[in-house]
C-alpha positions in Angstrom: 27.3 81.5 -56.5 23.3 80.6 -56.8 21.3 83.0 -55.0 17.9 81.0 -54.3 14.3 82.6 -53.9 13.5 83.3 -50.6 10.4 81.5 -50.0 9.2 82.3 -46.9 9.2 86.4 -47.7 7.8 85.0 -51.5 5.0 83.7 -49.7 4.4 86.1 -47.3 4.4 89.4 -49.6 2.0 87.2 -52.0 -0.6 86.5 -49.2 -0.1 89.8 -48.3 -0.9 91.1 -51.9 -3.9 89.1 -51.7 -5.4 90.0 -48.7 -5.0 93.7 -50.5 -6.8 92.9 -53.4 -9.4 91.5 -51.2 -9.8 94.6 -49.2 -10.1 96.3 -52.3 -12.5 94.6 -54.1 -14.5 94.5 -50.2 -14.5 98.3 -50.3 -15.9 98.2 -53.7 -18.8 96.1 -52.9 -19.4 97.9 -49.8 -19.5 101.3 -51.7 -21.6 100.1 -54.5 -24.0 98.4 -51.7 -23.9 101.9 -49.6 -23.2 104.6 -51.7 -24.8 103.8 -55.4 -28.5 104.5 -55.6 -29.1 101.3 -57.8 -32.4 99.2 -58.2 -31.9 95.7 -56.9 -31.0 94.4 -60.5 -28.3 96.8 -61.3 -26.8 96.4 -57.8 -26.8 92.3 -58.5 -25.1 92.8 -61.6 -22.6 95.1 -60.3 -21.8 92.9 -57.3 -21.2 89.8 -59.6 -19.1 91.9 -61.8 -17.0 92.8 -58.7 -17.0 89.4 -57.6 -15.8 87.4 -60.9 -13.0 90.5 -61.3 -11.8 89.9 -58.3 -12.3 86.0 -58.3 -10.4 86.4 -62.1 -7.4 89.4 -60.4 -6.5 86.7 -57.5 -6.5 83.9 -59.8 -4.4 85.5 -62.3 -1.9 86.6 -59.5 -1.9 83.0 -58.0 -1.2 81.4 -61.1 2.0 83.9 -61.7 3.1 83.4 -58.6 3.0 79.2 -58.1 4.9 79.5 -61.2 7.4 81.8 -60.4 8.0 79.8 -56.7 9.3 76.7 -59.4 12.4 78.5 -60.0 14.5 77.4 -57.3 17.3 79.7 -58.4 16.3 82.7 -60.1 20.2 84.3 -60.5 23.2 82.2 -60.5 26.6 84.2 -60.7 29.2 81.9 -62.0 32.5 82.6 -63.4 31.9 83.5 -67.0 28.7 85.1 -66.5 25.4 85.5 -64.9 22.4 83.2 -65.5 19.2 84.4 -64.8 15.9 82.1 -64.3 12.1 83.0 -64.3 8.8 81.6 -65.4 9.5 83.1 -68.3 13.0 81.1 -69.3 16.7 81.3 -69.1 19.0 84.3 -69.9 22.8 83.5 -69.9 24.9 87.0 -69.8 28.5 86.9 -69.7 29.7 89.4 -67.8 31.6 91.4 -71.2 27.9 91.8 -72.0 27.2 93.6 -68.5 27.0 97.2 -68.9 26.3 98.2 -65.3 25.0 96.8 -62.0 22.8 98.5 -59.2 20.6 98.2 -56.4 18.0 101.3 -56.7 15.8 102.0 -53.9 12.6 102.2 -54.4 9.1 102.8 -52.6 8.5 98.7 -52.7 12.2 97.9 -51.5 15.3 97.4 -52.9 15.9 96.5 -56.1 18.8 94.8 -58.1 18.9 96.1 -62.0 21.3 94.6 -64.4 21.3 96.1 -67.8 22.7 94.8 -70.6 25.0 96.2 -73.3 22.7 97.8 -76.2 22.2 95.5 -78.8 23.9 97.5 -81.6 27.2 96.3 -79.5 29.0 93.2 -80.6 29.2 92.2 -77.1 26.0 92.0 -77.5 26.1 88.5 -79.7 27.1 86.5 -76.8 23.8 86.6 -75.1 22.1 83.7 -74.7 18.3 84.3 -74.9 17.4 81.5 -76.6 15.7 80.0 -73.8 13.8 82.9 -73.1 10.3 84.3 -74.3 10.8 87.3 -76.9 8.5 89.3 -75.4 10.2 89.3 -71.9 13.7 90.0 -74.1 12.6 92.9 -75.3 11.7 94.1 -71.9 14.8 92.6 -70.8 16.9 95.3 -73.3 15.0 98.3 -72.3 14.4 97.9 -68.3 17.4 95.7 -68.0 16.8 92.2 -65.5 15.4 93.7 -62.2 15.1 91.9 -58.7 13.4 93.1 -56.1 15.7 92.2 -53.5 13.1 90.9 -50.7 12.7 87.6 -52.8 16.4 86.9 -53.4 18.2 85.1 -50.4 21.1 86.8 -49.7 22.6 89.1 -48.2 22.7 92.4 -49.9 26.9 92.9 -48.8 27.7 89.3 -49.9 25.9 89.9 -53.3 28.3 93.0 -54.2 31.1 90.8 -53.5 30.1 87.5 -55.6 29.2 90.2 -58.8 33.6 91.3 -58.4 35.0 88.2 -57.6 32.7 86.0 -60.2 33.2 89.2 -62.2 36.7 89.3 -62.2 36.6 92.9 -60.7 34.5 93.9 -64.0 31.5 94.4 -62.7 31.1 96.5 -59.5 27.4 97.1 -58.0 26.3 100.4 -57.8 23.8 102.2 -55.3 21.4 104.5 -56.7 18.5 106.7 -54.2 16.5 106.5 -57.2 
């Protein structure tokens, strides 16, 4: 089962994010315009600061987010494991390598957290992470591979029941109120 991004709701939470940011960085503009006591010199230099930040912030979030909209499929659950795509790489799990599955609910939404076996296990060896940064492995061991649920297209009743029957009843999806 491939479980595509949803785009629309991709695109729609990242506008929204950026019309945030923008009201943020507004506010502070307005309340070093209003507020600050500067002479006209320091309030220039503060304002372009504000401005390039905010001009570098967005542009930084837009650049992470046209790359993460290439992945087509970022979670594929197949038969003999799980396959997990970001901007970042590939991750292939089987699903002896699984140690637990849950959606935790959190102030953003729900999210789905996978967490792999520690890597002390011998399970652990058949983990494909070759085709993933190092940096994102390591977060990847300690956090475990975390989707927020609003950006996966599917429904959250039909994704418990792909993870046991791709599974082979071995992995069951847990719900957490954390």
């Amino acid at each position: 089962m491939e479980i595509p991004l949803a785009r629309t709701r991709f695109d729609l939470f990242a506008a929204g994010v950026l019309v945030v940011y923008a009201a943020v960085f507004t506010a502070a503009v307005w309340f070093a315009t209003a507020v600050l006591d500067l002479g006209d010199t320091a309030l220039l230099v503060v304002l372009v600061v504000l401005v390039v930040a905010w001009v570098f912030w967005s542009g930084l979030y837009v650049f992470g987010w046209t790359r993460m909209r290439r992945v087509d499929v970022p979670l594929a659950l197949r038969g003999d494991g799980l396959l997990a795509r970001s901007q970042f790489g590939e991750l292939a799990v089987p699903w002896e390598a699984v140690q637990s599955v849950a959606v935790e609910r959190r102030w953003t939404g729900r999210l789905l957290r996978v967490r792999l076996v520690p890597s002390t296990d011998p399970r652990f060896q058949q983990v494909d992470h070759t085709r993933l940064n190092a940096s994102m492995f390591e977060i990847v061991q300690r956090k475990g591979l975390r989707y927020s649920l609003r950006v996966l297209d599917v429904d959250p009743a039909a994704l418990r029941e792909a993870f046991v029957v791709q599974s082979g009843g071995r992995v069951h999806v847990a719900q957490t109120g954390s």
